[in-house]
N, CA, C and O atoms as a Maestro MAE file, in Angstrom:
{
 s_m_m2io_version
 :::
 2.0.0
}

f_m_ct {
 s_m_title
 :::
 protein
 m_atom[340] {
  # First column is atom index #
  i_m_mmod_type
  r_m_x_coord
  r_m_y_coord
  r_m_z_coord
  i_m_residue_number
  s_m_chain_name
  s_m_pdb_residue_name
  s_m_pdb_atom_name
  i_m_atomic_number
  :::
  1 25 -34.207 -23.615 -4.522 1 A "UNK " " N  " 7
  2 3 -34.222 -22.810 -3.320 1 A "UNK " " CA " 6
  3 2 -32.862 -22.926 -2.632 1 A "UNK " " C  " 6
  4 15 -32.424 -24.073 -2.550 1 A "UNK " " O  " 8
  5 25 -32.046 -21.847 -2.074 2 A "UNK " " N  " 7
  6 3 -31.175 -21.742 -1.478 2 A "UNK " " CA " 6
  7 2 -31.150 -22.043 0.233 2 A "UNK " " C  " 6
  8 15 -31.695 -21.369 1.106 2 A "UNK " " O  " 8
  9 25 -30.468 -23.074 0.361 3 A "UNK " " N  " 7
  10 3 -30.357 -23.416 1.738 3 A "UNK " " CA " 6
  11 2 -28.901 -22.744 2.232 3 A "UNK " " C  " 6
  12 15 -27.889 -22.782 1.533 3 A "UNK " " O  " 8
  13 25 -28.978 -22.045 3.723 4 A "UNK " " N  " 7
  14 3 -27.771 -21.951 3.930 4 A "UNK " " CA " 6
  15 2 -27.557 -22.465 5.207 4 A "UNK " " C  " 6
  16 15 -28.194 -22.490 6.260 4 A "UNK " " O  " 8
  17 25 -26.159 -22.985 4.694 5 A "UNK " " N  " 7
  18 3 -25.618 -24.176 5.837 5 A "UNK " " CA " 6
  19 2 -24.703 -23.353 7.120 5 A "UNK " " C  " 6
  20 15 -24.327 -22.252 6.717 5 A "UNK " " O  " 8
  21 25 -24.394 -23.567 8.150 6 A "UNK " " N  " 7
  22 3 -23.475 -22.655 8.760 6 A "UNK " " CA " 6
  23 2 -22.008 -23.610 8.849 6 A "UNK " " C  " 6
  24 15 -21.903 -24.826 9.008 6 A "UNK " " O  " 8
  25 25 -21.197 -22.819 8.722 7 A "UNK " " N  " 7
  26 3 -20.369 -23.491 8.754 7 A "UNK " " CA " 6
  27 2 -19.377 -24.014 9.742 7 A "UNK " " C  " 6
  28 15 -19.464 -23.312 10.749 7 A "UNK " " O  " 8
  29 25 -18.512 -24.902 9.883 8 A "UNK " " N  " 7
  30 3 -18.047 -25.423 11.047 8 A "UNK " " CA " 6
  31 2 -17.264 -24.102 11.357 8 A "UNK " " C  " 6
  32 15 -16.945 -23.203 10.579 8 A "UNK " " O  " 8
  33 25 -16.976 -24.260 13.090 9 A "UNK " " N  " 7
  34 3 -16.149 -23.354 13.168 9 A "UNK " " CA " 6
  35 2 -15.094 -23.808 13.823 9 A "UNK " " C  " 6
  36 15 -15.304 -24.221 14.963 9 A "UNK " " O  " 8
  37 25 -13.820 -23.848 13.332 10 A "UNK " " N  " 7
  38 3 -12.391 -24.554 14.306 10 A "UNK " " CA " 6
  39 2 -11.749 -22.988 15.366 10 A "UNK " " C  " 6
  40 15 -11.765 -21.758 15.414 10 A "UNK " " O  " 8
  41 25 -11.205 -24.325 16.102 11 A "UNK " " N  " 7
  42 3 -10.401 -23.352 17.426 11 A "UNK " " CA " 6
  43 2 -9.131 -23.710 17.103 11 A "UNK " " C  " 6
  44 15 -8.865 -24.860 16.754 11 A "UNK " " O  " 8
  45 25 -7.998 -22.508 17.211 12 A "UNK " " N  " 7
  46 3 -7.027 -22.876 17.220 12 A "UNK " " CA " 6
  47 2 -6.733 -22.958 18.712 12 A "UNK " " C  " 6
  48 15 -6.981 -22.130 19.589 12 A "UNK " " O  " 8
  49 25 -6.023 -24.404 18.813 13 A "UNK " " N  " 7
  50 3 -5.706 -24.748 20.245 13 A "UNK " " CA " 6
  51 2 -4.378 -24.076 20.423 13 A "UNK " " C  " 6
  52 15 -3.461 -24.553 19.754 13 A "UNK " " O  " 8
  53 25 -4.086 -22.999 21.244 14 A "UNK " " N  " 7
  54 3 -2.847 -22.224 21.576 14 A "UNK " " CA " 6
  55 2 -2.563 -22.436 23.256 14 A "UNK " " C  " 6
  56 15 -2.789 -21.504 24.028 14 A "UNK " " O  " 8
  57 25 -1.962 -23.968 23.822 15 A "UNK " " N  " 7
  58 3 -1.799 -24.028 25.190 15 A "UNK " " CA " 6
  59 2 -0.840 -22.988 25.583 15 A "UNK " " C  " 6
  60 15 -1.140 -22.330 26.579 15 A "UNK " " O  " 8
  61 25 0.537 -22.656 24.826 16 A "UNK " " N  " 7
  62 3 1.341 -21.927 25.492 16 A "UNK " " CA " 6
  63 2 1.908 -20.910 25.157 16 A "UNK " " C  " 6
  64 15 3.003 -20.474 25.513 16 A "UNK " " O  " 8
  65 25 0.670 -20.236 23.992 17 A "UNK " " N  " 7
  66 3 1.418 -18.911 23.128 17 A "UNK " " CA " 6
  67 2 0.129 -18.823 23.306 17 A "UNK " " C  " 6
  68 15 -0.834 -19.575 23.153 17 A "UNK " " O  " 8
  69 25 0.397 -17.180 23.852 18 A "UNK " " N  " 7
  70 3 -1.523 -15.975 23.956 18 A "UNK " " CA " 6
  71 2 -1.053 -15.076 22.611 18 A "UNK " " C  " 6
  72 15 0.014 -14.638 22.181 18 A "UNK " " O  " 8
  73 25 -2.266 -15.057 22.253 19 A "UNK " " N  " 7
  74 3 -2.432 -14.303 21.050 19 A "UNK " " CA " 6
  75 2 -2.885 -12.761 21.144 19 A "UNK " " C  " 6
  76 15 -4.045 -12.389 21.322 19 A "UNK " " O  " 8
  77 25 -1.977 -12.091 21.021 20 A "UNK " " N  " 7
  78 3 -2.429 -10.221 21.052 20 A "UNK " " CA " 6
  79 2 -2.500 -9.398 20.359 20 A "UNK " " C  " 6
  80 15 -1.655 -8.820 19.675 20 A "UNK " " O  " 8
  81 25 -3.702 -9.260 20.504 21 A "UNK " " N  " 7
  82 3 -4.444 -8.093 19.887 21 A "UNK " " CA " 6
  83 2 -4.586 -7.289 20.508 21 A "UNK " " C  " 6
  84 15 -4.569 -7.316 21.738 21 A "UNK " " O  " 8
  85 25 -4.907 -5.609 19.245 22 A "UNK " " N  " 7
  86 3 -4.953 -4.345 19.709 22 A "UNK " " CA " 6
  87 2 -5.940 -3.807 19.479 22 A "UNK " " C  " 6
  88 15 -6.565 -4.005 18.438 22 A "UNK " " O  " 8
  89 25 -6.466 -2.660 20.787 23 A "UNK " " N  " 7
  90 3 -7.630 -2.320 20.458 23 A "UNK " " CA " 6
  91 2 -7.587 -0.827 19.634 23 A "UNK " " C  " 6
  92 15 -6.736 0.022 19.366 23 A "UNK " " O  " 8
  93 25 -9.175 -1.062 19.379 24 A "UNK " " N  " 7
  94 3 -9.207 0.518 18.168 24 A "UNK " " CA " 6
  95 2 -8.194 1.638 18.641 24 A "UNK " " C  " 6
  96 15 -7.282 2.187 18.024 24 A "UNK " " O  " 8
  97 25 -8.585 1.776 19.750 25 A "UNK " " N  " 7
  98 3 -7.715 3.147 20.379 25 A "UNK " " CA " 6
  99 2 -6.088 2.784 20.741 25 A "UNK " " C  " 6
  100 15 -5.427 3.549 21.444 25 A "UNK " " O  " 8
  101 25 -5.585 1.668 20.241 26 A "UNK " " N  " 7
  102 3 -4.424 1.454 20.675 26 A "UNK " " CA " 6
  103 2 -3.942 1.526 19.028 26 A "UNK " " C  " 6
  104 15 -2.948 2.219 18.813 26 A "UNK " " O  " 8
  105 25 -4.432 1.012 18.136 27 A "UNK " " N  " 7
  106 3 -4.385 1.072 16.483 27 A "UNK " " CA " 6
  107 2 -4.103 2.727 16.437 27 A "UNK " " C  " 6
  108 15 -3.045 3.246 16.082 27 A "UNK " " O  " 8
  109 25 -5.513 3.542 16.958 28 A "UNK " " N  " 7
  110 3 -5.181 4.509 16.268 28 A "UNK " " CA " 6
  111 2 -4.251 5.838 17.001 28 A "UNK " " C  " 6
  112 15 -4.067 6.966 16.543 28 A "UNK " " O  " 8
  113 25 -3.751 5.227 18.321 29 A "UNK " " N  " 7
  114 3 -2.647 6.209 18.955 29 A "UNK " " CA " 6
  115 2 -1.262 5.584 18.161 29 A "UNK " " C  " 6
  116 15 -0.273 6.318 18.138 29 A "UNK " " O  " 8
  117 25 -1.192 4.438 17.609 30 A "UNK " " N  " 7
  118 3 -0.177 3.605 16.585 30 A "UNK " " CA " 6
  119 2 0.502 4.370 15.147 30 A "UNK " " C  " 6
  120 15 1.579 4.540 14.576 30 A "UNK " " O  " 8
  121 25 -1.290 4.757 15.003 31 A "UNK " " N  " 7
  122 3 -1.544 5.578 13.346 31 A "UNK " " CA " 6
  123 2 -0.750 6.674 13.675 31 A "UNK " " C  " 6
  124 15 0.404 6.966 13.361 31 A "UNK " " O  " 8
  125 25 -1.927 7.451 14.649 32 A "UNK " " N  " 7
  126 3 -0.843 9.109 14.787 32 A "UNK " " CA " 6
  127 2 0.735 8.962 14.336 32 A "UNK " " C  " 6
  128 15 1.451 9.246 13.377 32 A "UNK " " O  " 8
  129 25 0.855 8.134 16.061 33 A "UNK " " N  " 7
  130 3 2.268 8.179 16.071 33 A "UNK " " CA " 6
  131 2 3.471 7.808 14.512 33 A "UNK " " C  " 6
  132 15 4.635 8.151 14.305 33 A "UNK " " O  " 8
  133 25 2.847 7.281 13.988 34 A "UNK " " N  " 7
  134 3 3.576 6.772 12.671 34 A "UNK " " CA " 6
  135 2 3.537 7.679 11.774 34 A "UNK " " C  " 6
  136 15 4.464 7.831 10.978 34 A "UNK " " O  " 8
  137 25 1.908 8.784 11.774 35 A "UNK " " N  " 7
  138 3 1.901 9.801 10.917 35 A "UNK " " CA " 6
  139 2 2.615 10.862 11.405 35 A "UNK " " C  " 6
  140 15 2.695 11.729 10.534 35 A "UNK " " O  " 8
  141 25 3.090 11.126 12.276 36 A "UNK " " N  " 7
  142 3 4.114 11.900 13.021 36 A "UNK " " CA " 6
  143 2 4.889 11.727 12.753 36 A "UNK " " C  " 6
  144 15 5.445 12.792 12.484 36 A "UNK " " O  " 8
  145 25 5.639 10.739 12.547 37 A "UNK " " N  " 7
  146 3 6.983 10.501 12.626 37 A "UNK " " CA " 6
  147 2 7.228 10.648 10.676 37 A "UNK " " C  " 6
  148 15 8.214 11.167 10.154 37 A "UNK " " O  " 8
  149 25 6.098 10.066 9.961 38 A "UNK " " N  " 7
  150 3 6.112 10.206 8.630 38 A "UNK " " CA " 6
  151 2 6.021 12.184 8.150 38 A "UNK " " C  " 6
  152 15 6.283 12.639 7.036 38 A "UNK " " O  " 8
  153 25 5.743 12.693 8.930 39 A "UNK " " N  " 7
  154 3 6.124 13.908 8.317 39 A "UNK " " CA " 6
  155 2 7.149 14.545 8.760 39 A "UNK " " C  " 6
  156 15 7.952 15.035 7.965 39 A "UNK " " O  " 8
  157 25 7.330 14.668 10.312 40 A "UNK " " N  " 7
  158 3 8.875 15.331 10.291 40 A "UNK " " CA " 6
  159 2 9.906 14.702 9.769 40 A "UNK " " C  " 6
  160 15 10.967 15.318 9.863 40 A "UNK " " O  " 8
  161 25 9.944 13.581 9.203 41 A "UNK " " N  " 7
  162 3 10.784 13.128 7.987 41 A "UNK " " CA " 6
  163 2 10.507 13.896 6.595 41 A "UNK " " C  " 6
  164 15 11.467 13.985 5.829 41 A "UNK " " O  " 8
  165 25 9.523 14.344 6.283 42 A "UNK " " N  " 7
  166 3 9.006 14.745 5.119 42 A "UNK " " CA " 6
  167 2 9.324 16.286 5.550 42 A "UNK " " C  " 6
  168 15 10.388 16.701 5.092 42 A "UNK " " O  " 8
  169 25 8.778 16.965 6.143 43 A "UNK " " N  " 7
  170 3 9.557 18.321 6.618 43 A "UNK " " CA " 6
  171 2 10.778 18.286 7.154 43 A "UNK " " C  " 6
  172 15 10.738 19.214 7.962 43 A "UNK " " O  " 8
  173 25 11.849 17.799 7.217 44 A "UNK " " N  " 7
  174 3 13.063 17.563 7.356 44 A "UNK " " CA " 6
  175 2 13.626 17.588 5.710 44 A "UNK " " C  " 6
  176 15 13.845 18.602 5.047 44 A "UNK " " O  " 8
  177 25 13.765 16.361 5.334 45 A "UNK " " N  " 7
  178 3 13.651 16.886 3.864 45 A "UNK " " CA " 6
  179 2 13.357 17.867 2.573 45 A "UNK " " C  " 6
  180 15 14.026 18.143 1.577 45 A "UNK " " O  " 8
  181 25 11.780 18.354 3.136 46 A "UNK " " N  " 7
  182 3 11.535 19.633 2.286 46 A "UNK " " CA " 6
  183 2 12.034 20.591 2.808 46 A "UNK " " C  " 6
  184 15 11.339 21.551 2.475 46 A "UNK " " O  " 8
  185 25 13.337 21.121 3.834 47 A "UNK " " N  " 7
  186 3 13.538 22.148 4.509 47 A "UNK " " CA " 6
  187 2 15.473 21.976 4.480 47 A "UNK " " C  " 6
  188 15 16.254 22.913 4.644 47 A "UNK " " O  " 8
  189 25 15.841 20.557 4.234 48 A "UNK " " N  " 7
  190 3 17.135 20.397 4.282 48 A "UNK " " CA " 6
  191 2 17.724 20.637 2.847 48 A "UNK " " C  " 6
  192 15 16.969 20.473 1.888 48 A "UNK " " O  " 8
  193 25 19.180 21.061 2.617 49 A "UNK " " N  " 7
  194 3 19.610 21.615 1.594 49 A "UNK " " CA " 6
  195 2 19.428 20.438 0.083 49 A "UNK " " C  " 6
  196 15 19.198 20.611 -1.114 49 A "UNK " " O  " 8
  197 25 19.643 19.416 0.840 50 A "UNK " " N  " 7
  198 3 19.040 18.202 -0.859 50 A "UNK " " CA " 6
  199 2 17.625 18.653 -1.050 50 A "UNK " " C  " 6
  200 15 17.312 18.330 -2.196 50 A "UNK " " O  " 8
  201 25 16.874 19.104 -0.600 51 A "UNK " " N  " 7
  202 3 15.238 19.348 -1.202 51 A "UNK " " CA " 6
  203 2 15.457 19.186 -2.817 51 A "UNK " " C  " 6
  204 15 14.955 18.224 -3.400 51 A "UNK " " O  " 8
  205 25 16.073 19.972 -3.372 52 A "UNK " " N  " 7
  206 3 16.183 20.092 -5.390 52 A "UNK " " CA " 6
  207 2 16.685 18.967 -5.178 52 A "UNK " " C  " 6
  208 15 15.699 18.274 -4.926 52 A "UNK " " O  " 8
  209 25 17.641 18.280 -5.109 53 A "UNK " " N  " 7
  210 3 18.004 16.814 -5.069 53 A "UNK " " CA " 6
  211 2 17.363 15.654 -4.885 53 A "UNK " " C  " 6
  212 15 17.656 14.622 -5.489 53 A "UNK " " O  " 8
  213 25 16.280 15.779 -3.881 54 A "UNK " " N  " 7
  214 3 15.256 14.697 -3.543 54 A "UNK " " CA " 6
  215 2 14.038 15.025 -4.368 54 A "UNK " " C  " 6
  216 15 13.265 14.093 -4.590 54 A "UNK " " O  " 8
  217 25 13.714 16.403 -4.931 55 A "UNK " " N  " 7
  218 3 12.379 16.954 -5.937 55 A "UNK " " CA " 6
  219 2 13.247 16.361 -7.248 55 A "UNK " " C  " 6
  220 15 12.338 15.747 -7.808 55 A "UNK " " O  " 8
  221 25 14.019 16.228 -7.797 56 A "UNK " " N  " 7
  222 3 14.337 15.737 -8.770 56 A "UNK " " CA " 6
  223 2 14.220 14.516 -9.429 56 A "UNK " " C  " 6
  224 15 13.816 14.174 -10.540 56 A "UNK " " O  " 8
  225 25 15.027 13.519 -7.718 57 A "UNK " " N  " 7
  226 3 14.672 11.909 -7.855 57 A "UNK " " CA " 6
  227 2 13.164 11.101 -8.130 57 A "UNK " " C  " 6
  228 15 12.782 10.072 -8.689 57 A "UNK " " O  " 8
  229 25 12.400 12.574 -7.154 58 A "UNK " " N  " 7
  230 3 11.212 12.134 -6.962 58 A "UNK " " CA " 6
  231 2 10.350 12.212 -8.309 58 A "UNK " " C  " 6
  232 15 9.516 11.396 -8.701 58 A "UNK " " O  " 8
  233 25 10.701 13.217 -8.823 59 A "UNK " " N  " 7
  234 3 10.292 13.420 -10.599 59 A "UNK " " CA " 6
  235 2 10.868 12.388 -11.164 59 A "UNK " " C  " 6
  236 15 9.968 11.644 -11.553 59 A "UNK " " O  " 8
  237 25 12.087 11.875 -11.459 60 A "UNK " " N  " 7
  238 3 12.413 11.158 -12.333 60 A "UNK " " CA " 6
  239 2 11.853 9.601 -12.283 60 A "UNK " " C  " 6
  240 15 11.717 8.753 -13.165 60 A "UNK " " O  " 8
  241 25 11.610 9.603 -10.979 61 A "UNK " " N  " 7
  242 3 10.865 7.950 -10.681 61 A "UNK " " CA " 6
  243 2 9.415 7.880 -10.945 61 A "UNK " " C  " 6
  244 15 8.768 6.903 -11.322 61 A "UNK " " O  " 8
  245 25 8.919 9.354 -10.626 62 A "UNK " " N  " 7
  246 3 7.550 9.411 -11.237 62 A "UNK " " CA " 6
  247 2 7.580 9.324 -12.556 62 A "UNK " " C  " 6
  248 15 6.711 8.537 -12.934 62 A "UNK " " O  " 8
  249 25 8.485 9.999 -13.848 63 A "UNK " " N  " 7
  250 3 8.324 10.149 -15.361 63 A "UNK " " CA " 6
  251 2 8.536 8.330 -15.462 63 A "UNK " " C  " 6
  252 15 7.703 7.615 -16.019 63 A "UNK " " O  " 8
  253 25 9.656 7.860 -14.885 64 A "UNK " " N  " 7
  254 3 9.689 5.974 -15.477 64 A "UNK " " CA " 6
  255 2 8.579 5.265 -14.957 64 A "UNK " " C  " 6
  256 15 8.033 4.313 -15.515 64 A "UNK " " O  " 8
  257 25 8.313 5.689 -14.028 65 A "UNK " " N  " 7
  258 3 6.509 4.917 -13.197 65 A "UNK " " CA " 6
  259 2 5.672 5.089 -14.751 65 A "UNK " " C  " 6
  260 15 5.269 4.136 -15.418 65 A "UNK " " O  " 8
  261 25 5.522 6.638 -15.147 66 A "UNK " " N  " 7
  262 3 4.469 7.432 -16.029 66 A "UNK " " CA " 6
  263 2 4.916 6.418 -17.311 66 A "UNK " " C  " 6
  264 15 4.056 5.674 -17.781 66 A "UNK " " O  " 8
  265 25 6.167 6.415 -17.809 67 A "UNK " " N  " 7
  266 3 6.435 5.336 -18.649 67 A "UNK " " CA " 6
  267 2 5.905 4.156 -19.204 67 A "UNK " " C  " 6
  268 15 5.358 3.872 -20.269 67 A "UNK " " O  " 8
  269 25 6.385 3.231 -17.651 68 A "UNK " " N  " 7
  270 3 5.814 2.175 -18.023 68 A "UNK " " CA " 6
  271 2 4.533 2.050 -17.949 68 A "UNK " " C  " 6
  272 15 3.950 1.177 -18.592 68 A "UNK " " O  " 8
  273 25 3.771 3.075 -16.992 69 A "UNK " " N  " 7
  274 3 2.179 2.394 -17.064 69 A "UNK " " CA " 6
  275 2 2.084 2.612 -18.523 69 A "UNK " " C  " 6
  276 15 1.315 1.753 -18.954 69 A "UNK " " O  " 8
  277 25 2.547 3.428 -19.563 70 A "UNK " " N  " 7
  278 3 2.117 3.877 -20.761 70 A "UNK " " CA " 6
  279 2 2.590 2.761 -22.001 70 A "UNK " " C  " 6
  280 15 1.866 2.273 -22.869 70 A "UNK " " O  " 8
  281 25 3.795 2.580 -21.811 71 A "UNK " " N  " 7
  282 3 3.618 1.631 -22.476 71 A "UNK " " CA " 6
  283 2 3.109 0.012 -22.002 71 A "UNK " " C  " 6
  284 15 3.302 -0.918 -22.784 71 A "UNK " " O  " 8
  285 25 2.475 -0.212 -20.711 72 A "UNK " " N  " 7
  286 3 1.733 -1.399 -20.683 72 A "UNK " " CA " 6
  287 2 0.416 -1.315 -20.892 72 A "UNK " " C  " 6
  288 15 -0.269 -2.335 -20.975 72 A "UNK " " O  " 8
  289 25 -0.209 0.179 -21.026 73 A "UNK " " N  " 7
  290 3 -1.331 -0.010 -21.529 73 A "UNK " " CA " 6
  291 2 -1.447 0.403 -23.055 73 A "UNK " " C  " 6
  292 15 -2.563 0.404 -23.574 73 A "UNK " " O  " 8
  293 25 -0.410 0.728 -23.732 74 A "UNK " " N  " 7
  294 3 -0.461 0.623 -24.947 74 A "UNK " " CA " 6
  295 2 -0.311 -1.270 -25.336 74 A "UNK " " C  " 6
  296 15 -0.872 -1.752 -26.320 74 A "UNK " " O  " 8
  297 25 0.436 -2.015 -24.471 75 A "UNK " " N  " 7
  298 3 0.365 -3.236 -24.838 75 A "UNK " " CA " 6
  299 2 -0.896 -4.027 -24.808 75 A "UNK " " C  " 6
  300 15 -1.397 -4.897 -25.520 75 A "UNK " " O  " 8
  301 25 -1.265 -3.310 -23.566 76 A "UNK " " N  " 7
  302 3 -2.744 -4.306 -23.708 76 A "UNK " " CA " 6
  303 2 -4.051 -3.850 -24.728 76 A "UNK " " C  " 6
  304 15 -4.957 -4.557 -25.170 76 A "UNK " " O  " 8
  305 25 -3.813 -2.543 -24.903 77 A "UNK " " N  " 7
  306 3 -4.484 -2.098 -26.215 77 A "UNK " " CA " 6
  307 2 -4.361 -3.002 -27.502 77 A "UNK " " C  " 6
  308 15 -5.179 -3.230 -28.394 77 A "UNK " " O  " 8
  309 25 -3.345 -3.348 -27.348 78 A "UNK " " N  " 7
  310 3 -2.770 -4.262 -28.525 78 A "UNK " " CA " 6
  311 2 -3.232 -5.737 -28.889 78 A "UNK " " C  " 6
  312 15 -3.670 -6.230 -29.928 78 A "UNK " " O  " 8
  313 25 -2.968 -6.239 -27.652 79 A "UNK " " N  " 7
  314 3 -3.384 -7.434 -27.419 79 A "UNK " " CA " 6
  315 2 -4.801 -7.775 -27.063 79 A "UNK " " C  " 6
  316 15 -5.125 -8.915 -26.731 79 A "UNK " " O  " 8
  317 25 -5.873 -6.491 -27.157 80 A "UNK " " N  " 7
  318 3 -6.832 -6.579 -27.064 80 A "UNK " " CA " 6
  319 2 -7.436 -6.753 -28.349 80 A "UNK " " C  " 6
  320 15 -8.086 -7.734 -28.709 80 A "UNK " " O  " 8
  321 25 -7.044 -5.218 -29.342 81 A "UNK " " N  " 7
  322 3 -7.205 -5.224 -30.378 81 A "UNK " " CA " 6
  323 2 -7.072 -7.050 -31.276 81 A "UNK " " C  " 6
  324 15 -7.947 -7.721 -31.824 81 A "UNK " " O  " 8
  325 25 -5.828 -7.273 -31.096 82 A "UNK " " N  " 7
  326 3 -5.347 -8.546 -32.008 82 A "UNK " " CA " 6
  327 2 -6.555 -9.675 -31.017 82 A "UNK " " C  " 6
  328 15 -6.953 -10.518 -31.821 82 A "UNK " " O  " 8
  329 25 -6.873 -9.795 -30.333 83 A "UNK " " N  " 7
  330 3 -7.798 -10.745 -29.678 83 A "UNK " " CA " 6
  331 2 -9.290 -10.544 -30.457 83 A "UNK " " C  " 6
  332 15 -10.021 -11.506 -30.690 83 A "UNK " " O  " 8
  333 25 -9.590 -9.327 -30.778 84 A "UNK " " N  " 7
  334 3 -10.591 -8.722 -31.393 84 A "UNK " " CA " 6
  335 2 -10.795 -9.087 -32.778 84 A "UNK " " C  " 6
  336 15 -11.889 -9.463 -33.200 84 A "UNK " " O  " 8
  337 25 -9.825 -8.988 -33.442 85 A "UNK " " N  " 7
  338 3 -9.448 -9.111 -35.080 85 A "UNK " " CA " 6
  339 2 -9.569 -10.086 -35.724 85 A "UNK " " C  " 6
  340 15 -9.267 -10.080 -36.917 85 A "UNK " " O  " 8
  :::
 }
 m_bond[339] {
  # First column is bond index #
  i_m_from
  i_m_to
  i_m_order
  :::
  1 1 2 1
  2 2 3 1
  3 3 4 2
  4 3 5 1
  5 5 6 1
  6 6 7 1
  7 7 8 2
  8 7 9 1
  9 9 10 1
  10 10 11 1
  11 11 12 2
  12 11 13 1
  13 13 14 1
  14 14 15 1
  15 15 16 2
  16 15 17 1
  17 17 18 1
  18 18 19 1
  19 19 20 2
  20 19 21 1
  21 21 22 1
  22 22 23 1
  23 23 24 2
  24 23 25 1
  25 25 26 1
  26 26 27 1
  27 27 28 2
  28 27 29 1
  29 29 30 1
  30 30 31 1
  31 31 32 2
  32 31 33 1
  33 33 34 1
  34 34 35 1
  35 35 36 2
  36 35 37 1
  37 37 38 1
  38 38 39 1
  39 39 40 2
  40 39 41 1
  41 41 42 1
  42 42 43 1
  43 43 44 2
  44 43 45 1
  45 45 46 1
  46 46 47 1
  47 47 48 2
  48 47 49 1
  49 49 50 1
  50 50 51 1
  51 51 52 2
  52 51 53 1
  53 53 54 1
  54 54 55 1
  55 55 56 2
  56 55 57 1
  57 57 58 1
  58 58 59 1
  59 59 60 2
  60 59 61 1
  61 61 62 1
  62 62 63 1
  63 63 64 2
  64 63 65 1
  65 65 66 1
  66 66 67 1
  67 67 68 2
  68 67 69 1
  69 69 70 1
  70 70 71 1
  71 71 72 2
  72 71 73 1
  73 73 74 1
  74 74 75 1
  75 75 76 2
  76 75 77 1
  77 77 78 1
  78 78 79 1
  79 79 80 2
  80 79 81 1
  81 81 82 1
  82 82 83 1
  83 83 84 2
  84 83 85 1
  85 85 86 1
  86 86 87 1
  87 87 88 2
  88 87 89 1
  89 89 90 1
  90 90 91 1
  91 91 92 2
  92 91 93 1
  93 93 94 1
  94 94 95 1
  95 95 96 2
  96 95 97 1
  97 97 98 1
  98 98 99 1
  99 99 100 2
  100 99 101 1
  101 101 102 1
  102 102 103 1
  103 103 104 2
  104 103 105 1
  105 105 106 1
  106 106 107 1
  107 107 108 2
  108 107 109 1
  109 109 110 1
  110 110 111 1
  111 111 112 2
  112 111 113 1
  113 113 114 1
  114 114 115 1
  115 115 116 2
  116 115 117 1
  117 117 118 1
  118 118 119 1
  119 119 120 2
  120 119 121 1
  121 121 122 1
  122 122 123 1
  123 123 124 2
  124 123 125 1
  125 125 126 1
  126 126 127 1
  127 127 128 2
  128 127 129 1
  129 129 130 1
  130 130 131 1
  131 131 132 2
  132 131 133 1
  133 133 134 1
  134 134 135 1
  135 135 136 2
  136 135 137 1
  137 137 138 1
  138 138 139 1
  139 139 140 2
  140 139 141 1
  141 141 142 1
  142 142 143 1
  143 143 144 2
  144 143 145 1
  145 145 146 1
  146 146 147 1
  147 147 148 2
  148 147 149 1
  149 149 150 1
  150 150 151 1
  151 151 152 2
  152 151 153 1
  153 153 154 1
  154 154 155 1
  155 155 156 2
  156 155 157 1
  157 157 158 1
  158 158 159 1
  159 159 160 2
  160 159 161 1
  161 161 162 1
  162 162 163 1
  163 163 164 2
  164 163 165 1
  165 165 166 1
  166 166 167 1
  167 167 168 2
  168 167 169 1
  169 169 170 1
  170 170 171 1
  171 171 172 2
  172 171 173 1
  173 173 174 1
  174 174 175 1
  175 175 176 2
  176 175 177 1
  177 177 178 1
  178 178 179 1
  179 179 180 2
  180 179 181 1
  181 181 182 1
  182 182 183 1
  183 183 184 2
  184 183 185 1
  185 185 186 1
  186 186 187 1
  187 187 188 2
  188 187 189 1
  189 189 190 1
  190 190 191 1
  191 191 192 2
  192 191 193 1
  193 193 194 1
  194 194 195 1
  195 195 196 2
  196 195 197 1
  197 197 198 1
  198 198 199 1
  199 199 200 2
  200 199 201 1
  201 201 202 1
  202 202 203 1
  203 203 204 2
  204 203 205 1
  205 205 206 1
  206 206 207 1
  207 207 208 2
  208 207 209 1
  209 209 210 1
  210 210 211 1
  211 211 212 2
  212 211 213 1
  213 213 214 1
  214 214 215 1
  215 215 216 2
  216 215 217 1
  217 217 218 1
  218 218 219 1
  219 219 220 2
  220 219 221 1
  221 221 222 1
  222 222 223 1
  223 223 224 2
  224 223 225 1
  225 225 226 1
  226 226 227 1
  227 227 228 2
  228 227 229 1
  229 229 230 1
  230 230 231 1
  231 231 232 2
  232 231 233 1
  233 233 234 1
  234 234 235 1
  235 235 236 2
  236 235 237 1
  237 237 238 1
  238 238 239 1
  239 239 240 2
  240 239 241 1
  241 241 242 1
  242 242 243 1
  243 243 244 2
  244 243 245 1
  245 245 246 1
  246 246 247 1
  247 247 248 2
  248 247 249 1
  249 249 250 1
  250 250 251 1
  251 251 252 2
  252 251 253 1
  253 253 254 1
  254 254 255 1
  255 255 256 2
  256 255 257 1
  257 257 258 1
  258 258 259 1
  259 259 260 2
  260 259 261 1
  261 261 262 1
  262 262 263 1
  263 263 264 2
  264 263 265 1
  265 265 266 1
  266 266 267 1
  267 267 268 2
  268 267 269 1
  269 269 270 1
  270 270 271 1
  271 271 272 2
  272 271 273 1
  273 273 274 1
  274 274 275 1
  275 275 276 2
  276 275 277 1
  277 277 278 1
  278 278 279 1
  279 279 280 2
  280 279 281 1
  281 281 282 1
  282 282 283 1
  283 283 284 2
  284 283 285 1
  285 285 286 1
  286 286 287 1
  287 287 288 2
  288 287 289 1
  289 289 290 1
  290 290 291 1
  291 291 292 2
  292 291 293 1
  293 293 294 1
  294 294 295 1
  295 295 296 2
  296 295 297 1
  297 297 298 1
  298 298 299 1
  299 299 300 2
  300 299 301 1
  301 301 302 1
  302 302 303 1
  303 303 304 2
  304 303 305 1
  305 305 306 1
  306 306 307 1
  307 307 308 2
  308 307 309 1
  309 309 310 1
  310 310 311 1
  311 311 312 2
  312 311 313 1
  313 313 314 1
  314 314 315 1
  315 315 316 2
  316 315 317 1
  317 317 318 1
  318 318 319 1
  319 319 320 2
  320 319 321 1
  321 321 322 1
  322 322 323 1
  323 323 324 2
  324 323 325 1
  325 325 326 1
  326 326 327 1
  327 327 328 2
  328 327 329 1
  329 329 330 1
  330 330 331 1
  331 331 332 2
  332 331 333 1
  333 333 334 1
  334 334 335 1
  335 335 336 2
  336 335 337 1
  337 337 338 1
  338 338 339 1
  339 339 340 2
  :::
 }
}
């Protein structure tokens, strides 16, 4: 039979540093604001003359991303297989 115990609970003693926290509605006027600021960077870019310049980089880091996941899961195919054998 399962007994459950509760467990101790410690205080951190903080005499001369207050600890602050934010509330939901302060988190999520935080969020906006950050998702705001994350797209007129992103529409700045898709609208400024590098756009083909930054669509390019952005492809080429995606094809070496696409890469390596491919060949690390061809490795572990491998090493599964030979674990198997």
């Amino acid at each position: 039979m399962f007994v459950s115990r509760s467990l101790p609970k410690f205080k951190l003693n903080v005499s001369s540093k207050k600890i602050i926290t934010m509330s939901n509605s302060s988190k999520a006027v935080v969020s906006f604001i950050v998702g705001a600021a994350v797209g007129v960077a992103v529409g700045y870019f898709l609208n400024s003359d590098k756009k083909d310049e930054l669509v390019d980089k952005l492809k080429y880091q995606a094809d070496k991303l696409k890469d390596r996941i491919k060949k690390k899961r061809e490795h572990f195919e491998d090493a599964i297989e030979n674990e198997l054998a």
